[in-house]
C-alpha positions in Angstrom: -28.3 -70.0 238.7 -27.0 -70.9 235.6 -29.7 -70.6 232.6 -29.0 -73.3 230.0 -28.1 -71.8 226.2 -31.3 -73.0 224.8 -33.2 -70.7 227.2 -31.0 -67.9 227.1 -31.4 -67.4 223.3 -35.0 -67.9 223.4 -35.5 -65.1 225.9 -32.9 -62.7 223.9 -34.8 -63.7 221.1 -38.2 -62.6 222.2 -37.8 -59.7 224.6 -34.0 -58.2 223.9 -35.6 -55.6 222.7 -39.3 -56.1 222.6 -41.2 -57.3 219.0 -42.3 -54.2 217.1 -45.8 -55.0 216.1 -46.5 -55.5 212.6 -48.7 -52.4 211.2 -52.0 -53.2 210.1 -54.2 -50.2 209.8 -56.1 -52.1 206.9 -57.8 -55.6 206.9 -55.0 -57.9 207.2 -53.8 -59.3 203.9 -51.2 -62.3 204.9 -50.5 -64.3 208.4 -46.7 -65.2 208.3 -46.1 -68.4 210.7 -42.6 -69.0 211.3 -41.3 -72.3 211.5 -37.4 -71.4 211.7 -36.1 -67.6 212.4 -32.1 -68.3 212.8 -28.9 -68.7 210.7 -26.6 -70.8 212.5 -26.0 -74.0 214.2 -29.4 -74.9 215.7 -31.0 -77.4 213.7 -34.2 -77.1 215.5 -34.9 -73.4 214.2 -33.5 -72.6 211.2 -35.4 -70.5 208.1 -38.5 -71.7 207.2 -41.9 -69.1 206.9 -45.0 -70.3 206.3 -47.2 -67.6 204.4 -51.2 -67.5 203.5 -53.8 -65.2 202.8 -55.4 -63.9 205.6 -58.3 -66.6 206.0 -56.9 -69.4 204.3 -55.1 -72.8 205.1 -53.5 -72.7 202.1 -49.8 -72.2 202.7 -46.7 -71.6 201.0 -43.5 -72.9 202.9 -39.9 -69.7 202.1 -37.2 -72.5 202.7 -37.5 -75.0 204.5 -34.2 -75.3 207.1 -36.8 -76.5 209.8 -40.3 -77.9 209.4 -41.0 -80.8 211.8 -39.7 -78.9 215.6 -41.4 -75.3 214.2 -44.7 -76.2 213.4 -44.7 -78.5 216.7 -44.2 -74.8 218.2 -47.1 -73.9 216.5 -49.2 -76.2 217.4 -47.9 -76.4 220.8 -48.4 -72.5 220.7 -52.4 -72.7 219.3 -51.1 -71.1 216.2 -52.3 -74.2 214.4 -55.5 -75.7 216.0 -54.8 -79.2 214.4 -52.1 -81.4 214.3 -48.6 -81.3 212.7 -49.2 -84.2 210.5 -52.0 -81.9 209.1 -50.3 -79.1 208.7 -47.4 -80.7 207.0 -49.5 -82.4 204.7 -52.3 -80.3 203.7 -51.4 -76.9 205.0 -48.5 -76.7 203.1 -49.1 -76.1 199.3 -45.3 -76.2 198.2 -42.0 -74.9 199.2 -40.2 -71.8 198.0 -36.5 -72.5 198.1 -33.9 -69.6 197.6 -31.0 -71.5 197.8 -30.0 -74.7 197.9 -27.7 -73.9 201.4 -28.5 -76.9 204.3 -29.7 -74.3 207.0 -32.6 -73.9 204.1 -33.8 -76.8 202.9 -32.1 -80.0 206.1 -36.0 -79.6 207.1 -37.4 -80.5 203.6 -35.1 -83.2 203.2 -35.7 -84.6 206.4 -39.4 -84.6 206.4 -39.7 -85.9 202.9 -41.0 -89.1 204.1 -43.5 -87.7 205.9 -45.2 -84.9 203.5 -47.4 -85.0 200.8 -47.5 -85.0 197.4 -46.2 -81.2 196.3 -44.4 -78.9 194.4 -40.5 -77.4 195.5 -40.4 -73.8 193.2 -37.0 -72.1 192.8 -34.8 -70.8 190.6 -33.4 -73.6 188.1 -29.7 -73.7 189.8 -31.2 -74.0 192.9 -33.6 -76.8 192.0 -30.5 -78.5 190.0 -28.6 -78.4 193.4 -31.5 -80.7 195.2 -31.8 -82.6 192.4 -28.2 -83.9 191.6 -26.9 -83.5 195.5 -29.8 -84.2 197.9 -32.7 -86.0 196.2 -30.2 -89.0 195.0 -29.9 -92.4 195.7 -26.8 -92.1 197.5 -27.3 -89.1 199.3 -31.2 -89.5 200.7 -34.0 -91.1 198.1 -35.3 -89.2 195.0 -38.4 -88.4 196.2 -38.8 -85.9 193.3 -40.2 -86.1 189.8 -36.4 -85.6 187.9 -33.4 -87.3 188.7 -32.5 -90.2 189.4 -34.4 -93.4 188.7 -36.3 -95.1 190.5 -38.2 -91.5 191.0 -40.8 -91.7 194.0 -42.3 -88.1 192.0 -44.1 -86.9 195.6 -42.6 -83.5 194.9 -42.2 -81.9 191.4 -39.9 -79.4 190.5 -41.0 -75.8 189.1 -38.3 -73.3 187.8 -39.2 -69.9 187.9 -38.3 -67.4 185.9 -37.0 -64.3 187.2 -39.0 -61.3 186.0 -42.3 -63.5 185.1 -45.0 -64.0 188.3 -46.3 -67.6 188.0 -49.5 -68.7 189.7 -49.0 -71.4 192.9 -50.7 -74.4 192.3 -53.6 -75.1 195.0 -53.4 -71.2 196.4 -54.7 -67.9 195.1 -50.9 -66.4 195.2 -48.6 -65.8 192.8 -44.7 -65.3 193.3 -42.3 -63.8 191.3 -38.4 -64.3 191.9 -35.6 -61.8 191.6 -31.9 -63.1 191.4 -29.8 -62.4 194.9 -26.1 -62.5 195.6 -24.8 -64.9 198.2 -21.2 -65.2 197.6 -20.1 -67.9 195.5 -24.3 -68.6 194.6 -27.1 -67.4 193.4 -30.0 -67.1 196.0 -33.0 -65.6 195.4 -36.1 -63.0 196.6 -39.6 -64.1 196.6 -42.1 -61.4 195.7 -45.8 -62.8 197.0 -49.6 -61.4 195.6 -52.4 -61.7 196.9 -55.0 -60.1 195.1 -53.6 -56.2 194.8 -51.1 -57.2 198.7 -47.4 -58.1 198.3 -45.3 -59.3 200.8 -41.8 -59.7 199.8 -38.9 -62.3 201.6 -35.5 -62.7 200.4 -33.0 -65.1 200.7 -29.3 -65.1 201.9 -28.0 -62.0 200.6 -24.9 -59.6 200.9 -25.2 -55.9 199.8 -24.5 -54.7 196.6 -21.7 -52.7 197.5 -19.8 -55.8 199.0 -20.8 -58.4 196.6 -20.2 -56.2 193.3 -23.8 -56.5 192.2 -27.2 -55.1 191.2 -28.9 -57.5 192.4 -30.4 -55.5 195.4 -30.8 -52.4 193.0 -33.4 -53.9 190.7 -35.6 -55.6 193.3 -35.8 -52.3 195.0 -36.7 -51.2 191.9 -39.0 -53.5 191.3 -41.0 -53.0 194.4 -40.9 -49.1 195.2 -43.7 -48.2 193.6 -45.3 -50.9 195.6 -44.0 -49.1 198.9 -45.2 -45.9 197.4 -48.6 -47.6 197.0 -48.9 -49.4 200.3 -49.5 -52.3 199.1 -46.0 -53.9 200.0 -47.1 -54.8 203.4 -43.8 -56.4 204.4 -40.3 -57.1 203.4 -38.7 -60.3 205.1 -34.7 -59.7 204.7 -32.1 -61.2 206.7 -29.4 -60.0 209.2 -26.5 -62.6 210.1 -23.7 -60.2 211.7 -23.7 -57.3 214.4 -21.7 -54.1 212.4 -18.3 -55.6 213.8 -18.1 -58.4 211.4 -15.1 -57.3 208.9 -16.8 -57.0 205.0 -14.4 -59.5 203.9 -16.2 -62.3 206.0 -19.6 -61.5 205.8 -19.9 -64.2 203.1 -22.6 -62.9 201.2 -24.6 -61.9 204.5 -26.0 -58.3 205.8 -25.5 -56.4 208.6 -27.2 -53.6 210.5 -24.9 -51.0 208.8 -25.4 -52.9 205.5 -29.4 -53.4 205.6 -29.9 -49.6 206.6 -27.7 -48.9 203.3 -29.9 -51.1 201.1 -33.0 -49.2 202.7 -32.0 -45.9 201.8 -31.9 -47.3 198.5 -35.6 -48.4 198.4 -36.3 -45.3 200.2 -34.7 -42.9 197.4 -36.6 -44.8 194.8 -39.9 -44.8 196.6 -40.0 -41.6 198.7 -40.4 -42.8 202.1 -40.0 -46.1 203.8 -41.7 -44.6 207.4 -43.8 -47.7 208.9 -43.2 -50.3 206.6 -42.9 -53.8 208.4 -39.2 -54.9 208.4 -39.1 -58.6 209.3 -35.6 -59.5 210.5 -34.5 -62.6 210.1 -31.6 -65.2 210.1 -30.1 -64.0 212.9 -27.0 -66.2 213.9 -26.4 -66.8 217.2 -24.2 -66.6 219.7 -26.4 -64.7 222.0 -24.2 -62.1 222.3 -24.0 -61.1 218.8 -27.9 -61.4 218.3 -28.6 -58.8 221.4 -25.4 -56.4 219.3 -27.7 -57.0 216.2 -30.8 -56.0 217.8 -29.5 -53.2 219.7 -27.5 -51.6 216.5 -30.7 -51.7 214.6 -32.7 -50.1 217.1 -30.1 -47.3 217.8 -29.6 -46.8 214.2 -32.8 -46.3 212.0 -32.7 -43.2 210.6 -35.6 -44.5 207.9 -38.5 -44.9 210.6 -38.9 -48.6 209.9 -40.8 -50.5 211.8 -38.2 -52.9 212.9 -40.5 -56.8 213.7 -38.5 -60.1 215.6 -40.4 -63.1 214.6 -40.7 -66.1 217.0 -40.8 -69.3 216.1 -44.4 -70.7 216.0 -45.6 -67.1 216.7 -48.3 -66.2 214.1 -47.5 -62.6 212.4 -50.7 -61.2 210.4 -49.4 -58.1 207.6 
């Protein structure tokens, strides 16, 4: 019998190889739902992570590719034990976009109808993208406080600035963004505190190496001592292509050969890297190259990391 494609991926997704499980000697600090884990052509699962402090309802939303079919998953899952209007409209505190790319932000746009009155953070090109291509008249509605007129101001637009940690509104977190290189664009790394915890996701990005950049190099920077310190209790980082995608077409993307590169970085500035929760993401299908992605990493991790699969709807505590 012939498994449809749908099912196929989900099972390589989940058990080709088996989740690591997320380390958690201490207390938990964050619970990570995720509402999209793939790059790629399925519209019903592309990135989007909600992440709180442990014990709160109080979310922030990393992109937003898919909101509406993921956190039906979770509630379908009993990750959420009320509905998905409510979690859509109260759960979520605001949306952290890192680039203004459709497989991050189609959910957002689509659901705008639907949400509640919040803020979209970002970098200001980003935020300038959605403003003059998405949130327009002729494009969708300007649901948005800038723009243009008539402006329906359900969401409001705050630009961060890299380097400065700014406080999100109706949470106890604070982010801080860090520039990333994706190609043509800027994307961008989200550094999130709670209290003295940090958990760290990032964007599309290529390696320094292939993209000519120092992009990578200063965020490590900027969190090693926080890896040295424990309290960096997870970094979220994508990988698109198994190791036989030629550099020339990675298009701002990673690899297994490139990630493990970028981690021997963090691991020179920060001593060791041994057990720190890796959360791979953006996988892009077809099924054959996620199962070459997942078996590259595994054979090759020289670091000790502790290599974690999210699943859509799947809660993740850190």
């Amino acid at each position: 019998m012939r498994l449809p494609s749908r099912i196929l991926l989900y099972l390589i997704i989940c058990f080709l190889p088996a989740v690591s499980i997320a380390q958690t000697n201490a207390a938990p600090a964050f619970r990570v739902v995720p509402l999209g884990i793939l790059g790629g052509i399925d519209e019903s699962n592309l990135s989007a992570y909600m992440i709180a402090p442990a014990g709160s309802d109080n979310y922030i939303c990393m992109d937003a590719g898919t909101l509406h079919a993921g956190i039906e998953k979770a509630v379908a899952t009993k990750t959420f034990s009320v509905t998905g209007e409510q979690v859509l409209k109260q759960y979520i505190k605001g949306y952290f976009i890192s680039h203004a790319h459709l497989d991050h932000i189609s959910g957002l746009i689509i659901n705008s109808p639907e949400d509640s009155t919040k803020n979209i953070y970002g970098l200001k090109s980003t935020l300038e993208t959605i403003k003059t291509h998405y949130f327009t008249w002729e494009s969708w509605a300007n649901f948005a406080n800038e723009g243009e007129e008539p402006r329906l101001k359900k969401y409001h637009y705050k630009a961060l600035e890299p380097g400065s940690e700014a406080a999100v509104d109706n949470t106890t977190m604070q982010v801080q963004a860090f520039p990333l290189s994706h190609s043509n664009l800027t994307s961008t790394a989200f550094l999130v505190r709670s209290n003295d915890s940090y958990i760290l996701y990032l964007g599309d990005t290529g390696a320094d190496e292939i993209e000519k950049s120092y992009n990578l190099q200063k965020l490590w920077e900027a969190v090693a001592p926080l890896v040295k310190a424990k309290k960096l209790k997870a970094i979220m980082i994508e990988v698109s292509f198994p190791n036989g995608q030629p550099d020339k077409t990675l298009f701002g993307h990673l690899t297994p050969k490139w990630l493990m590169a970028e981690m021997a970085v963090l691991k020179n500035l920060a001593g060791s890297v041994k057990g720190l929760n890796l959360v791979v993401t953006h996988l892009k299908p077809p099924v054959q190259n996620i199962i070459k992605i997942k078996n590259q990493l595994k054979a090759d991790n020289p670091l000790g990391l502790n290599l974690i699969y999210p699943q859509q709807g799947i809660a993740m505590v850190f």
